[in-house]
N, C-alpha and C positions, 0 to 999 in steps of 0.2 A: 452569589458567585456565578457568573459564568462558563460552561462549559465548554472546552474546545470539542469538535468533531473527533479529535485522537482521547480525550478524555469519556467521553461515551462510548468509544467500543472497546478503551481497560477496565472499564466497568462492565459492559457487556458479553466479554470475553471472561475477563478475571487475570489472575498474576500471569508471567510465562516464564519468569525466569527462574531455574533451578534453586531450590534452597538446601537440596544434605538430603531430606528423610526422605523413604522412600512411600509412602502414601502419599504427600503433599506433594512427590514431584509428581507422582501419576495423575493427579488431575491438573495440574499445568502443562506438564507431555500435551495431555487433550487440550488444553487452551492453547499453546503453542501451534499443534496441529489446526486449528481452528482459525487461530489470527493469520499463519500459512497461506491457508485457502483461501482469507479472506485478501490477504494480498495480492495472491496470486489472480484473481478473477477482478480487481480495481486496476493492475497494471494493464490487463486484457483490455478493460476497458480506455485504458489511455493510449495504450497501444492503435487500438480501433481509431480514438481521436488523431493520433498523431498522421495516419495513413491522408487524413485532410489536409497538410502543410502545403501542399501545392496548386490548390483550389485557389480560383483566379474571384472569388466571392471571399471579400475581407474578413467578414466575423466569422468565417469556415476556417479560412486561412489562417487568422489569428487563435484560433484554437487549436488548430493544428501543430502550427508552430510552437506555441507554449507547450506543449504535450511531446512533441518530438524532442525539444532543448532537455524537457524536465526528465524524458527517458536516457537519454545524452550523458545529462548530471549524475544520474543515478548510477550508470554502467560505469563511470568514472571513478563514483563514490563507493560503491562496492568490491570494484577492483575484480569481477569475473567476465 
């Protein structure tokens, strides 16, 4: 079986989503908190890509863009 990239860091991370008891949420709270950060520092990172969208050098450019659209999508699909 193959692993996706999002299936190795719910393994690496662990559950997040609330279940009722309140030990089993405290340690997802901490995984929750953790997959957080780790988002938070991967959009940083595309964010950085996306600042490339106007680079006159194609495969800059085309990385740019793709990163600029995908933050676009995301502000859309979030809804903040």
């Amino acid at each position: 079986m193959t692993m996706t990239n999002t299936d190795v860091v719910k393994k690496l991370i662990g559950k997040t989503q609330p279940y009722g008891d309140s030990n089993i949420d405290r340690e997802r709270f901490e995984n929750l908190k953790a997959m957080c950060e780790l988002v938070g520092d991967l959009i940083e990172e595309i964010k950085d890509a996306a600042k490339e969208k106007d680079r006159y050098e194609s495969s800059m450019k085309e990385m740019g863009l793709y990163a600029y659209k995908f933050l676009s999508q995301l502000e859309t699909e979030v809804g903040f």
